[in-house]
Chimera marker file (.cmm) of the C-alpha trace (Angstrom):
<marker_set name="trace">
<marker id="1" x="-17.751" y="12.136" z="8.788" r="1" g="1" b="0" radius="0.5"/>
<marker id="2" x="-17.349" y="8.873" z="10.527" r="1" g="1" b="0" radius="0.5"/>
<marker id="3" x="-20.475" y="7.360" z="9.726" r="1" g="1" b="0" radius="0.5"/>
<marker id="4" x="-19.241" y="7.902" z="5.399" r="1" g="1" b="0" radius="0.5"/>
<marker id="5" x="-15.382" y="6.482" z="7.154" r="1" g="1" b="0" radius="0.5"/>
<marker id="6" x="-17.279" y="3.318" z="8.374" r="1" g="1" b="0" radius="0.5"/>
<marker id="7" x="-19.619" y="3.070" z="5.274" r="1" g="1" b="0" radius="0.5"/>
<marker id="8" x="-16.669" y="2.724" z="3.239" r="1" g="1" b="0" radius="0.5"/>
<marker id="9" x="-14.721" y="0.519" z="5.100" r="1" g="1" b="0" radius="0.5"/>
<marker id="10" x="-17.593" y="-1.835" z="5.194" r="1" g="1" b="0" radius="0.5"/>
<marker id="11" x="-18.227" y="-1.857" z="1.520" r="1" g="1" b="0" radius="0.5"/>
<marker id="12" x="-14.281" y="-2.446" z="0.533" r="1" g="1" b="0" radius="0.5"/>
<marker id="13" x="-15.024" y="-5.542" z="3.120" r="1" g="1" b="0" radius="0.5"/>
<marker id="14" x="-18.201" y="-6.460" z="0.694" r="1" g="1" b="0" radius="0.5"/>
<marker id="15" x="-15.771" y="-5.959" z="-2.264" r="1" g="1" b="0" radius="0.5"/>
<marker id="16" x="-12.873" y="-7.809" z="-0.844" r="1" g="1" b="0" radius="0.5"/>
<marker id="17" x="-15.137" y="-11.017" z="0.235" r="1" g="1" b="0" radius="0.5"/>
<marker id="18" x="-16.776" y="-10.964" z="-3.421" r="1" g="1" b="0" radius="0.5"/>
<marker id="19" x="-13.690" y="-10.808" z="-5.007" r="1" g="1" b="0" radius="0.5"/>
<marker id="20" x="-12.247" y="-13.894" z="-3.583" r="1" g="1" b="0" radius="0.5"/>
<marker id="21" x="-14.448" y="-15.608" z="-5.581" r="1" g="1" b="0" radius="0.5"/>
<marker id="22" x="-15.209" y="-13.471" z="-8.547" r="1" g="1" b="0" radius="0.5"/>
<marker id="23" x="-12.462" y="-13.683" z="-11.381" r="1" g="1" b="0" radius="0.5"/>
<marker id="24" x="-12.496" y="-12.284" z="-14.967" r="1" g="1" b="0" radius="0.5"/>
<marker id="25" x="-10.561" y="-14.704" z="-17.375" r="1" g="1" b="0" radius="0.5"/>
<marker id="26" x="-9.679" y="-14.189" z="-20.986" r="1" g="1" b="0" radius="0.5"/>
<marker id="27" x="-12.362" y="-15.609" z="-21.953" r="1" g="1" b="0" radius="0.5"/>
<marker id="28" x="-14.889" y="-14.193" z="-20.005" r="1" g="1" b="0" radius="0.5"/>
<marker id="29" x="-13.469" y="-10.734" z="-17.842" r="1" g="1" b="0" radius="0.5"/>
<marker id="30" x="-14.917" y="-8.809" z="-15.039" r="1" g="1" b="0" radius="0.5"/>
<marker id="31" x="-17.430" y="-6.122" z="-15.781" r="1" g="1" b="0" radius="0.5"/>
<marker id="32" x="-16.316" y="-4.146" z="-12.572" r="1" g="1" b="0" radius="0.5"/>
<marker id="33" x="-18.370" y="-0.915" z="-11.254" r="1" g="1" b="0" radius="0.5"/>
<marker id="34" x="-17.274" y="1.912" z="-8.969" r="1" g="1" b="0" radius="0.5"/>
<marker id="35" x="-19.874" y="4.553" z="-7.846" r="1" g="1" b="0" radius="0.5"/>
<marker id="36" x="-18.980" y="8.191" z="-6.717" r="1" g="1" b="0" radius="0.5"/>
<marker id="37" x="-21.385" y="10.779" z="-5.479" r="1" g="1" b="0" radius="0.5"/>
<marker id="38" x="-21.561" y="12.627" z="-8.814" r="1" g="1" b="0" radius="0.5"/>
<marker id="39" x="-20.683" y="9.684" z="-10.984" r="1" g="1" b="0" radius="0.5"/>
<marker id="40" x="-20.876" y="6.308" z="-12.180" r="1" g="1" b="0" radius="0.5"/>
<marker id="41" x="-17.717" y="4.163" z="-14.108" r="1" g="1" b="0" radius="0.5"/>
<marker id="42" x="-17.512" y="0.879" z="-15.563" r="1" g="1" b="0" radius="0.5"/>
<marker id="43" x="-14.354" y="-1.093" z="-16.351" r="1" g="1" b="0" radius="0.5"/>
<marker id="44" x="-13.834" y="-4.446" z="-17.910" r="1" g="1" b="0" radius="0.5"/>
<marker id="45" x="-10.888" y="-6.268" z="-16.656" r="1" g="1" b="0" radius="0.5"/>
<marker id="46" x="-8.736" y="-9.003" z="-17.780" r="1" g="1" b="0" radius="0.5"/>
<marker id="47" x="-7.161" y="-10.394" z="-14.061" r="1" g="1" b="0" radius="0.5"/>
<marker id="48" x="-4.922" y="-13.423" z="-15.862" r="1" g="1" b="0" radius="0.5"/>
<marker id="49" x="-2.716" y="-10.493" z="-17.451" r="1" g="1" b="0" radius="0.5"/>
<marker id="50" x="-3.812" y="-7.358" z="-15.071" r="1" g="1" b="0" radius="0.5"/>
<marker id="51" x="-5.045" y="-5.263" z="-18.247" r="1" g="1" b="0" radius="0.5"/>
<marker id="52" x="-8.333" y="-3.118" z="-18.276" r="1" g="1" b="0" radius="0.5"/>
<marker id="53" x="-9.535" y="-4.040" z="-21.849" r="1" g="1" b="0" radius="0.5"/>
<marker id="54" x="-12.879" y="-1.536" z="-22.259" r="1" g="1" b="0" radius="0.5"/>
<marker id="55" x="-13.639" y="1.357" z="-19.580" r="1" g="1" b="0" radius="0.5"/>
<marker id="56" x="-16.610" y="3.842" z="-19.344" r="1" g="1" b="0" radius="0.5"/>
<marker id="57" x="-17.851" y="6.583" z="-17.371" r="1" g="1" b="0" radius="0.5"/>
<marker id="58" x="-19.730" y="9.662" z="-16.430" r="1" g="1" b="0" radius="0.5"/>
<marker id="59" x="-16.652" y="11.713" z="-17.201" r="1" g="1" b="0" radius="0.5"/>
<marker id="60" x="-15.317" y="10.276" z="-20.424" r="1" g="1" b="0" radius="0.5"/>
<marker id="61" x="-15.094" y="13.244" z="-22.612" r="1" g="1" b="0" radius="0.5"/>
<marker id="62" x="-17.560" y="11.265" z="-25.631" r="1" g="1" b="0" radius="0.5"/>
<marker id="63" x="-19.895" y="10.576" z="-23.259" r="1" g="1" b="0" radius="0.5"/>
<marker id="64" x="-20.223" y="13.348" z="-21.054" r="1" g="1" b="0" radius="0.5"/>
<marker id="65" x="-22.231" y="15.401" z="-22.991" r="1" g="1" b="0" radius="0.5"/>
<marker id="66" x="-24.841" y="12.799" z="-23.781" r="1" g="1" b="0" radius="0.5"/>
<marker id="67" x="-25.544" y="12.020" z="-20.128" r="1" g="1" b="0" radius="0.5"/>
<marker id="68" x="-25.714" y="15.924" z="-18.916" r="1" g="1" b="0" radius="0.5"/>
<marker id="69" x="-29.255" y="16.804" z="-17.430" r="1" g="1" b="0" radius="0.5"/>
<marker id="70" x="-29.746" y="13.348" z="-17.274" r="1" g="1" b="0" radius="0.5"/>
<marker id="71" x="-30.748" y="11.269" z="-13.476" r="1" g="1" b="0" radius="0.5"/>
<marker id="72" x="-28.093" y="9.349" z="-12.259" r="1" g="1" b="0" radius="0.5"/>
<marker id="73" x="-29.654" y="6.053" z="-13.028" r="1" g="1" b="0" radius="0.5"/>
<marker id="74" x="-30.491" y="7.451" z="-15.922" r="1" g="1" b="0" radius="0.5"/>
<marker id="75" x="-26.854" y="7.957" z="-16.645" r="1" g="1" b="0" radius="0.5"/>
<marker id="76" x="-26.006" y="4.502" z="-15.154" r="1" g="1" b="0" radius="0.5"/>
<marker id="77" x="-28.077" y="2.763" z="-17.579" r="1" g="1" b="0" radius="0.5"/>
<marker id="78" x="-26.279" y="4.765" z="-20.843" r="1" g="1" b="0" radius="0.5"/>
<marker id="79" x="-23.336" y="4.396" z="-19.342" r="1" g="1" b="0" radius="0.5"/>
<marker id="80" x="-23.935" y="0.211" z="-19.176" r="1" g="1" b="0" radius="0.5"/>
<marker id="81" x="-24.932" y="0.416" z="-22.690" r="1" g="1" b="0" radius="0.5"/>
<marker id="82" x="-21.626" y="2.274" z="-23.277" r="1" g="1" b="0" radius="0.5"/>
<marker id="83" x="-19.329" y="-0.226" z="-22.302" r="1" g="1" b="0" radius="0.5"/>
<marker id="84" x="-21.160" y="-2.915" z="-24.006" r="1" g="1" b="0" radius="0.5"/>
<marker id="85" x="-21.103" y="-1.485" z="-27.468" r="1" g="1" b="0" radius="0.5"/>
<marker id="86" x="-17.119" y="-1.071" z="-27.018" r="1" g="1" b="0" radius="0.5"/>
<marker id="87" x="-16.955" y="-4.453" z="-25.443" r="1" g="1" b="0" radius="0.5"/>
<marker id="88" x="-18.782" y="-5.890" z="-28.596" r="1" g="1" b="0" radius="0.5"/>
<marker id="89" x="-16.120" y="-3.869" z="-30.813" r="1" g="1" b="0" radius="0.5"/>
<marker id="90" x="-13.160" y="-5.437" z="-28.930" r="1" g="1" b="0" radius="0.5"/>
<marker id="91" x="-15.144" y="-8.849" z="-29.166" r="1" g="1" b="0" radius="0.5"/>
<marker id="92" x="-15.921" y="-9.537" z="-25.737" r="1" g="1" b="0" radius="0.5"/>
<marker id="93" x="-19.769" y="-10.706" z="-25.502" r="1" g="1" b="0" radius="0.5"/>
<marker id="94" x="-19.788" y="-12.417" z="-21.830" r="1" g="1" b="0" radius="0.5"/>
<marker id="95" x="-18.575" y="-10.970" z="-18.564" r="1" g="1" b="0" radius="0.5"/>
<marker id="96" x="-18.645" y="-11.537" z="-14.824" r="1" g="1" b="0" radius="0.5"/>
<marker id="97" x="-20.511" y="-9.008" z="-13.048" r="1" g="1" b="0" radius="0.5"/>
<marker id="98" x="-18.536" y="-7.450" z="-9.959" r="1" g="1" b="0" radius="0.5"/>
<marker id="99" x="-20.466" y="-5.152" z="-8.033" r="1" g="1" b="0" radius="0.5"/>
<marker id="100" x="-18.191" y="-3.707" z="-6.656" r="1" g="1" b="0" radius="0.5"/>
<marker id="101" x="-19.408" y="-4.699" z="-2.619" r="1" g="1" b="0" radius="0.5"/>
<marker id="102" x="-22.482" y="-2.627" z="-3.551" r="1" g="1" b="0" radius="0.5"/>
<marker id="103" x="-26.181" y="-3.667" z="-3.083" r="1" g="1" b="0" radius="0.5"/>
<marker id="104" x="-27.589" y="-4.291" z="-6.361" r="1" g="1" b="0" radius="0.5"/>
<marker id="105" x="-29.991" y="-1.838" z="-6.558" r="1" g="1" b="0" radius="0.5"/>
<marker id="106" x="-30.171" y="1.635" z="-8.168" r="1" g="1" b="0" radius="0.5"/>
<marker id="107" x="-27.253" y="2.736" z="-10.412" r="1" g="1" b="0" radius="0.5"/>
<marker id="108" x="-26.000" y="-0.544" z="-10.307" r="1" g="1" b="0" radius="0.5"/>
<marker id="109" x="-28.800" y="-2.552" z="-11.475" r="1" g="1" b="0" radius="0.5"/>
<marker id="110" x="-29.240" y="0.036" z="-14.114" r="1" g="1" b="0" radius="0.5"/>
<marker id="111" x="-25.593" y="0.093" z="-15.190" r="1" g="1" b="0" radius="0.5"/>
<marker id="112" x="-26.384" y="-3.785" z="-15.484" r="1" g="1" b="0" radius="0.5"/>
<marker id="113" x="-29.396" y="-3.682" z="-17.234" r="1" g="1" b="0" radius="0.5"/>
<marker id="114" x="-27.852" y="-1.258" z="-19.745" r="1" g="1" b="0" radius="0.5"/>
<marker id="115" x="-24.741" y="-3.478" z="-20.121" r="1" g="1" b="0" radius="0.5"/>
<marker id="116" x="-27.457" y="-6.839" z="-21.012" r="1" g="1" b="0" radius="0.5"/>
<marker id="117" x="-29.738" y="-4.443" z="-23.303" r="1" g="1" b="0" radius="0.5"/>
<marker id="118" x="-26.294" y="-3.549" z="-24.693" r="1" g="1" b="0" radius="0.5"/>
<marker id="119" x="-25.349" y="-7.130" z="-25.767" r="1" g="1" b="0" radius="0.5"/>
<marker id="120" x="-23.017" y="-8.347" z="-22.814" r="1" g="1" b="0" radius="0.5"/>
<marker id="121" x="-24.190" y="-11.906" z="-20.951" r="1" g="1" b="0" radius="0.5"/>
<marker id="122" x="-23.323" y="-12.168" z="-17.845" r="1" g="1" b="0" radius="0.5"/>
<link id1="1" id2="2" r="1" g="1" b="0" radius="0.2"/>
<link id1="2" id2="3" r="1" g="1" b="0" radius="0.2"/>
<link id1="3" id2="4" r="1" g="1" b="0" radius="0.2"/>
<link id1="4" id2="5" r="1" g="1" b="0" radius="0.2"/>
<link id1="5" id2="6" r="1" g="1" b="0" radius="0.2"/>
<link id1="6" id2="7" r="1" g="1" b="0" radius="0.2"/>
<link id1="7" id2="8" r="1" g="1" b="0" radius="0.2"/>
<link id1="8" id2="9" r="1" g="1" b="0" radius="0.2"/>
<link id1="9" id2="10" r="1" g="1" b="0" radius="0.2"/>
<link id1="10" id2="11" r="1" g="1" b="0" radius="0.2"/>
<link id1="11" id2="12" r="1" g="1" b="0" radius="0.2"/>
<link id1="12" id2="13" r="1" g="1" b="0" radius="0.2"/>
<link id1="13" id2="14" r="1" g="1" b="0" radius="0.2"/>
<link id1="14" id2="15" r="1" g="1" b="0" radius="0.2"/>
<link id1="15" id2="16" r="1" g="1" b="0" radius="0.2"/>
<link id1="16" id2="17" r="1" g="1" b="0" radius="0.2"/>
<link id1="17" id2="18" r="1" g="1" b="0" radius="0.2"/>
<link id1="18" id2="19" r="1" g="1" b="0" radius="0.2"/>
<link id1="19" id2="20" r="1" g="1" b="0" radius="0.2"/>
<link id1="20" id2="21" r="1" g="1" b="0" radius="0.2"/>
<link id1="21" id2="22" r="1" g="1" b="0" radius="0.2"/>
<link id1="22" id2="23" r="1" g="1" b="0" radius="0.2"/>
<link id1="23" id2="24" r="1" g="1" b="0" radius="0.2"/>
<link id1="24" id2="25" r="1" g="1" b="0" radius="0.2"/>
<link id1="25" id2="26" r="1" g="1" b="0" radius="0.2"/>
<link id1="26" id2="27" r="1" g="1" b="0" radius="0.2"/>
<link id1="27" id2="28" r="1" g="1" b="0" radius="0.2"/>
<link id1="28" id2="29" r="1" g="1" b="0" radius="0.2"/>
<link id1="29" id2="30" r="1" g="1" b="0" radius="0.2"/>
<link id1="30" id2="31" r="1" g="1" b="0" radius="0.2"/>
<link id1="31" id2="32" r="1" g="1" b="0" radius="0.2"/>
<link id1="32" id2="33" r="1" g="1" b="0" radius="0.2"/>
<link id1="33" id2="34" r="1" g="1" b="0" radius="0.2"/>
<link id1="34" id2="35" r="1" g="1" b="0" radius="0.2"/>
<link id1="35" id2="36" r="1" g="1" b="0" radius="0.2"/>
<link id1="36" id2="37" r="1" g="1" b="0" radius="0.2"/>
<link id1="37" id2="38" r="1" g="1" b="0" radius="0.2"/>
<link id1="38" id2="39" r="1" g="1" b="0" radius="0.2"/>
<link id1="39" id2="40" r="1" g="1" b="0" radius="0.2"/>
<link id1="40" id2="41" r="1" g="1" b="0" radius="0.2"/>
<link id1="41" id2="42" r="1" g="1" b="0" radius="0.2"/>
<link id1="42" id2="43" r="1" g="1" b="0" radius="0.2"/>
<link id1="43" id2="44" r="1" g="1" b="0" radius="0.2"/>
<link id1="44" id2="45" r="1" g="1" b="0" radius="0.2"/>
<link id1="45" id2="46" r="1" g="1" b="0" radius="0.2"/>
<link id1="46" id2="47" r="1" g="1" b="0" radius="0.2"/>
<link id1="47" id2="48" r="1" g="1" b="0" radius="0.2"/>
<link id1="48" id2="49" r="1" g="1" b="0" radius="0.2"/>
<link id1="49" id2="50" r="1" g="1" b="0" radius="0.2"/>
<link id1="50" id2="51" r="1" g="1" b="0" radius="0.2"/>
<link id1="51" id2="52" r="1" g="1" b="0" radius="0.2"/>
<link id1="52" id2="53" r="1" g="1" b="0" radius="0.2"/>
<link id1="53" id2="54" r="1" g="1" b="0" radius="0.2"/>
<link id1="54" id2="55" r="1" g="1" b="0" radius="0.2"/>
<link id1="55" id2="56" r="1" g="1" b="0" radius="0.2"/>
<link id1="56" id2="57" r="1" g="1" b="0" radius="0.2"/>
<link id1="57" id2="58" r="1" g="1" b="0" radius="0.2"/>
<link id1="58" id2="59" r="1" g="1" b="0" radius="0.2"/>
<link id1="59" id2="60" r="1" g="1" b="0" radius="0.2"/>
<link id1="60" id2="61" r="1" g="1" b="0" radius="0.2"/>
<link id1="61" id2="62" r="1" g="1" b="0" radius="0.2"/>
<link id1="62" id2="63" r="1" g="1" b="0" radius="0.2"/>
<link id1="63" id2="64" r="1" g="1" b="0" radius="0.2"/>
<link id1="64" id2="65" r="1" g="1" b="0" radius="0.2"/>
<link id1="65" id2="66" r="1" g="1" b="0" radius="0.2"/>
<link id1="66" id2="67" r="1" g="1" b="0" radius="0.2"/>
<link id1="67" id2="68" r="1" g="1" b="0" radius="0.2"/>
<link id1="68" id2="69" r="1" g="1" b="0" radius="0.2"/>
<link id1="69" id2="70" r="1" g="1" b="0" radius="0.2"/>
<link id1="70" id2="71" r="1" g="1" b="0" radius="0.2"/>
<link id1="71" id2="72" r="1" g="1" b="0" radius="0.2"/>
<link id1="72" id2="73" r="1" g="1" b="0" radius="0.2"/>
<link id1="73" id2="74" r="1" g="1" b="0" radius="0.2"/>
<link id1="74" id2="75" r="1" g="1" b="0" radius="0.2"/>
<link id1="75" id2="76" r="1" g="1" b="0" radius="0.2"/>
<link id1="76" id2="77" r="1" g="1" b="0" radius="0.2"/>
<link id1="77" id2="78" r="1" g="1" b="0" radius="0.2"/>
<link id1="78" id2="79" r="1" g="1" b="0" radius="0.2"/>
<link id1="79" id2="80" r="1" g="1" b="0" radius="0.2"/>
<link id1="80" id2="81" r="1" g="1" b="0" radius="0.2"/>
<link id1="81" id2="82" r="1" g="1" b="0" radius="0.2"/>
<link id1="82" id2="83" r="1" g="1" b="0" radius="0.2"/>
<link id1="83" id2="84" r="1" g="1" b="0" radius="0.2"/>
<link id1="84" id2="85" r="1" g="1" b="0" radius="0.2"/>
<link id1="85" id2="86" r="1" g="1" b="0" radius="0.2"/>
<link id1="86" id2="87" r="1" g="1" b="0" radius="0.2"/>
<link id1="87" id2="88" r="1" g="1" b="0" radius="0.2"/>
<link id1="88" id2="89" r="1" g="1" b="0" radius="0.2"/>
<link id1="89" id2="90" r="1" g="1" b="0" radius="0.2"/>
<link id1="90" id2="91" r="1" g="1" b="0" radius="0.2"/>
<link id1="91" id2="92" r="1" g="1" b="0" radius="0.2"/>
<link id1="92" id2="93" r="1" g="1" b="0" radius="0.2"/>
<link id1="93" id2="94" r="1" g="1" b="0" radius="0.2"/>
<link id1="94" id2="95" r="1" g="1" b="0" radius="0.2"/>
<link id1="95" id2="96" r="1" g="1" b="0" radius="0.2"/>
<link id1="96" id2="97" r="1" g="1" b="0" radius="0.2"/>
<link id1="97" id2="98" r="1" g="1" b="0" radius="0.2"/>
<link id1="98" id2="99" r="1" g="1" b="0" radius="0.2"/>
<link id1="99" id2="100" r="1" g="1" b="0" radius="0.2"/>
<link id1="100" id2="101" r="1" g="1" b="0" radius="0.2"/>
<link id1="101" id2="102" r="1" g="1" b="0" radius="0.2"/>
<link id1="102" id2="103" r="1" g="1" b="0" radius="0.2"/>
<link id1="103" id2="104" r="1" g="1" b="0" radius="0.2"/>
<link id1="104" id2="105" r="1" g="1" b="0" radius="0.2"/>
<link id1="105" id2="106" r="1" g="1" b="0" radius="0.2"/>
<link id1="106" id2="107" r="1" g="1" b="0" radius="0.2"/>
<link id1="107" id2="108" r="1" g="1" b="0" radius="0.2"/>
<link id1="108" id2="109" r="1" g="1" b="0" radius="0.2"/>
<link id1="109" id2="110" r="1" g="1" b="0" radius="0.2"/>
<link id1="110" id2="111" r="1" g="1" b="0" radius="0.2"/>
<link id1="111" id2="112" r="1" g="1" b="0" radius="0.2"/>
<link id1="112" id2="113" r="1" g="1" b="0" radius="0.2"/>
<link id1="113" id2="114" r="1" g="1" b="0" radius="0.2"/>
<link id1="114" id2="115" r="1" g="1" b="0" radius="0.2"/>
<link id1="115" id2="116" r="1" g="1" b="0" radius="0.2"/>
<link id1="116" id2="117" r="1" g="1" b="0" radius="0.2"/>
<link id1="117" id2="118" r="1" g="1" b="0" radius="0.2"/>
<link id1="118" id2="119" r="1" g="1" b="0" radius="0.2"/>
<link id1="119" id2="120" r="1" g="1" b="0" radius="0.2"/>
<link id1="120" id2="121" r="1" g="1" b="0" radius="0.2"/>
<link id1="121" id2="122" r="1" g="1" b="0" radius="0.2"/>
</marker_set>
């Protein structure tokens, strides 16, 4: 239990120190991730006005279904691919990618992946 307490605490240090220099505009938001044990989600934020403009996830209730039996990269990557096709529809085709103080590997380079096959530059 303490190692997952000191885990944590290191990785919202990771986040923190990113974020100082990571900042989603109007122009071009912040494709933020945030991974859980059983899932994956995805948000695209807006930081001048504090809005979350496009979100996706493991647990939305149109996407759920489509990503059941799947692996979790698996579901990562459709889940990337998501959030770019609603980006697109909102008219949002570049992001920053904030990883959240994770190592890019895994679910989060195949969120990312799925997000660029999706249409998003970043």
């Amino acid at each position: 239990m303490a190692n997952n307490n000191k885990r944590t605490i290191a990785r919202e240090r990771r986040h923190a120190r990113v974020r100082k220099s990571v900042f989603g505009t109007t122009e071009r938001p912040r494709l933020n991730v945030f991974k859980s044990l059983s899932g994956i989600y995805a948000q695209i934020i807006d930081d001048m006005d504090g809005n979350t403009l496009v979100s996706a996830s493991t647990i939305d209730k149109e996407l759920r279904e489509q990503v059941k039996g799947m692996k979790k990269a698996e579901q990562a990557k459709a889940i990337g691919k998501a959030v770019a096709e609603r980006a697109k529809a909102k008219g949002i085709s570049s992001v920053v990618f904030d990883r959240g103080g994770y190592r890019y590997i895994g679910r989060v380079k195949a969120l990312a992946d799925g997000a660029r096959e999706g249409g998003l530059q970043f």
